[in-house]
N, C-alpha and C positions, 0 to 999 in steps of 0.2 A: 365870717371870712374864710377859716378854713372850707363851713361845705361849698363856698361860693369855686375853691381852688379841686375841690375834687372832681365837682362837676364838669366843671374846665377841664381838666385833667381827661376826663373820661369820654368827652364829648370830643372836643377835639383833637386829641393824641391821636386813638386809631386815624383818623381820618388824614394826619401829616403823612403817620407810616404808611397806609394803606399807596397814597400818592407817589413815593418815592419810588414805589414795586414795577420793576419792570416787567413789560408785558410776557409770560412764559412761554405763547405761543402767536408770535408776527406772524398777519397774512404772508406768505411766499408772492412774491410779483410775481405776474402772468408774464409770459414766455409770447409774447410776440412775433419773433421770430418768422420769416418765411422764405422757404423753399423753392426755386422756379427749375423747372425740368424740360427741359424744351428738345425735344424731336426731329431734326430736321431731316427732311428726304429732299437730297440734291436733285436738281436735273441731269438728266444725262450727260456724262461727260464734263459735267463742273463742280465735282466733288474734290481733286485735288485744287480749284481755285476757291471753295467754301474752305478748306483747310487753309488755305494761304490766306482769307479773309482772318479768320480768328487769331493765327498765328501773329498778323499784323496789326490788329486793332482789341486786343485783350483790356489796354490800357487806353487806350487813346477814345474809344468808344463804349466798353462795356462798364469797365472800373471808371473811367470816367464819370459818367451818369450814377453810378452808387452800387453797380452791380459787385458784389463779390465773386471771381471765376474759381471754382471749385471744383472742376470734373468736364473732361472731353474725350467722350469713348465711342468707340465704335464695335460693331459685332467681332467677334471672333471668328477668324477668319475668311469665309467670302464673306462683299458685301453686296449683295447684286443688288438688293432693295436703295443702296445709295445715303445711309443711316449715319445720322452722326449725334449722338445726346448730350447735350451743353449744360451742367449743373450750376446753378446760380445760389447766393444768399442773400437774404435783406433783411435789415435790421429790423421791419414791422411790413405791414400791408402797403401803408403808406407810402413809404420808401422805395414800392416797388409800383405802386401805382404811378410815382413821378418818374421812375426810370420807364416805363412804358414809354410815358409821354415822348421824355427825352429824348430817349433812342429814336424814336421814330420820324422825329423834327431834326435829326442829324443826318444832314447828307450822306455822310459815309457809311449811314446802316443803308442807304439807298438796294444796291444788290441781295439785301434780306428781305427788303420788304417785298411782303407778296401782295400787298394793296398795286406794286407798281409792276408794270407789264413790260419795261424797256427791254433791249436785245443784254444788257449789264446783269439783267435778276441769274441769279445762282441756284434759288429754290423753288421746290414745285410744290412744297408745305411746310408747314410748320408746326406741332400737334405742343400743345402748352400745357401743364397741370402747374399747379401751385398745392404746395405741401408746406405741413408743417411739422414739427419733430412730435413723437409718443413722447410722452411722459417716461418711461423706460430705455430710452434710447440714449446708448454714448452719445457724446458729447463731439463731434462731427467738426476735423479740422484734417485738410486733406495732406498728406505726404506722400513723399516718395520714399519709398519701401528700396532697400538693398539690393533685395534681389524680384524679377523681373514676377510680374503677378497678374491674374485675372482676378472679375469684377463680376459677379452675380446681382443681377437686378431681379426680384421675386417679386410677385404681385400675387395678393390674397384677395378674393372675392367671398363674403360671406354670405349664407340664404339670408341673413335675415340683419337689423342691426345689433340686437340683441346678443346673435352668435359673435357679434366683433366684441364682445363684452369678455364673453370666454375666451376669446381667439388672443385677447390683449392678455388677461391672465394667464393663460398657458405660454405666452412669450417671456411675460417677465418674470415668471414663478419656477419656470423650468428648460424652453425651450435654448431660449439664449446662453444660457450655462451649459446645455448640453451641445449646442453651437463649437462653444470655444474646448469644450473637452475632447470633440473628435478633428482635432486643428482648423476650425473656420474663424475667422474675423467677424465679427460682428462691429457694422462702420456708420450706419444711421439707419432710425427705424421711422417712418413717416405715415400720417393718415391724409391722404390729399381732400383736396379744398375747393376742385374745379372740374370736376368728369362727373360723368354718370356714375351711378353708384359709389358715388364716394363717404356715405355714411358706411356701409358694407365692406369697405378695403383696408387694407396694410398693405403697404409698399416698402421695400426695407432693400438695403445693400449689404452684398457678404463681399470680402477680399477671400482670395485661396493663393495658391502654390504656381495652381494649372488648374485646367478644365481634370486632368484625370484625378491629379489629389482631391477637386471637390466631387467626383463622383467615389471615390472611396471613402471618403470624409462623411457623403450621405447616406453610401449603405453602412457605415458603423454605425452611424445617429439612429437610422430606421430599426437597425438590431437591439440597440442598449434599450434592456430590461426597463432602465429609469422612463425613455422616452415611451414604449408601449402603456406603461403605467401610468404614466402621467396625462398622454393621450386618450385612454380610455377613460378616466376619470372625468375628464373636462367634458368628453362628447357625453358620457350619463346624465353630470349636469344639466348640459345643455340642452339635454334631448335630441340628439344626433350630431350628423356630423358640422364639424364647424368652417367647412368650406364647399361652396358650390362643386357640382356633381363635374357640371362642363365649365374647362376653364376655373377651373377656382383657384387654382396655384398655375402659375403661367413665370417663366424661367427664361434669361436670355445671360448668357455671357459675350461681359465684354472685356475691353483693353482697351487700357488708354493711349492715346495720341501721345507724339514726343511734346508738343506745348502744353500736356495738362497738368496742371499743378497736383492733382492725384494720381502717381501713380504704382 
């Protein structure tokens, strides 16, 4: 009787204990999340009535249908191109695949769509990417800042997609910290989803001051010792450099519209 209870004992104790152990390391859920970045070049002469479209239908048409409105800029300064960039959020792919639908079947996008040729249409294009956040990337909810600010939209091209390998490490290892040490923002960092070349890119937004604080902001970054070091490092690595020759960093400042919730 006794060895009948050690056995017992031995066989299946660990296995009660073993059971009750909570798992050390839960998969992390995937980040669904998507991004919509939409372009728009007015027609002539109907860009202050593409302004008064958004301004009037944020709610009634965008957020409506599931769109979260996050960002409404335009260049700084002239805009002879007619440019205005509409930032969106969506809770997965999905989410944004039915607002596609929706918006489109809703009269009142009527004047956006460019499928329709009435004397009402407003635009002459509409250029879409779909992004989704780096793995590195704050955590992206848009406010209004104090005092009045521009908006750096940067695009990275890499030769190859291997070099986005380094290109990501070098961001989240050092670049972004040296970002915020010579006074920049760092506001969402993105790998888009829907262009050419989009294995090969980083898309990311900086907040600054002014146009002139972020051009003294980048010759400190360019200067500091950390950044040359850490630069060179990554490109040894990588075997050269980690962004195309032409175009490989391409820079626009903008500001935002009195309706956008960033700004």
């Amino acid at each position: 009787m006794l060895l009948f209870v050690v056995i017992t004992a031995v066989l299946v104790g660990p296995a009660l204990v073993t059971a009750s152990e909570p798992d050390p390391t839960p998969e992390p859920k995937p980040d669904y999340t998507r991004y919509e970045l939409q372009v728009i070049t007015a027609k002539p002469g109907k860009l202050d009535a593409v302004h008064d479209w958004f301004r009037a239908h944020q709610d009634d048409v965008l957020a409506k249908h599931g769109a979260a409105n996050l960002a409404y800029l335009v260049p700084v300064g002239e805009n002879p191109e007619r440019k205005l960039a509409c930032l969106y959020k969506y809770p997965s792919t999905n989410a944004l695949l039915q607002f596609s639908r929706a918006v489109k079947a809703d009269p009142l996008w009527k004047p956006l769509d460019t499928a329709h040729a009435g004397p009402e249409l407003l635009i002459e294009k509409m250029d879409i990417t779909t992004l989704q956040e780096t793995d590195f990337s704050p955590k992206f909810t848009p406010e209004k800042a104090i005092q009045p600010r521009v908006f750096e939209l940067r695009t990275y091209t890499c030769p190859s997609p291997e070099k986005l390998f380094y290109l990501n490490s070098r961001f989240r290892d050092h670049t972004m910290g040296l970002f915020k040490k010579h006074g920049m923002e760092n506001l969402v960092y993105w790998h888009p989803l829907s262009c050419d070349n989009a294995e090969r890119m980083l898309i990311y937004l900086l907040a600054h001051k002014s146009v002139e604080a972020a051009k003294e902001s980048f010759a400190g970054f360019r200067a500091d010792p950390v950044w040359i070091a850490a630069k060179q490092a990554s490109e040894e690595k990588a075997g050269g450099s980690l962004t195309e020759k032409e175009n490989g960093v391409v820079s626009e400042f903008l500001e935002a519209t009195e309706y956008s919730p960033l700004k």
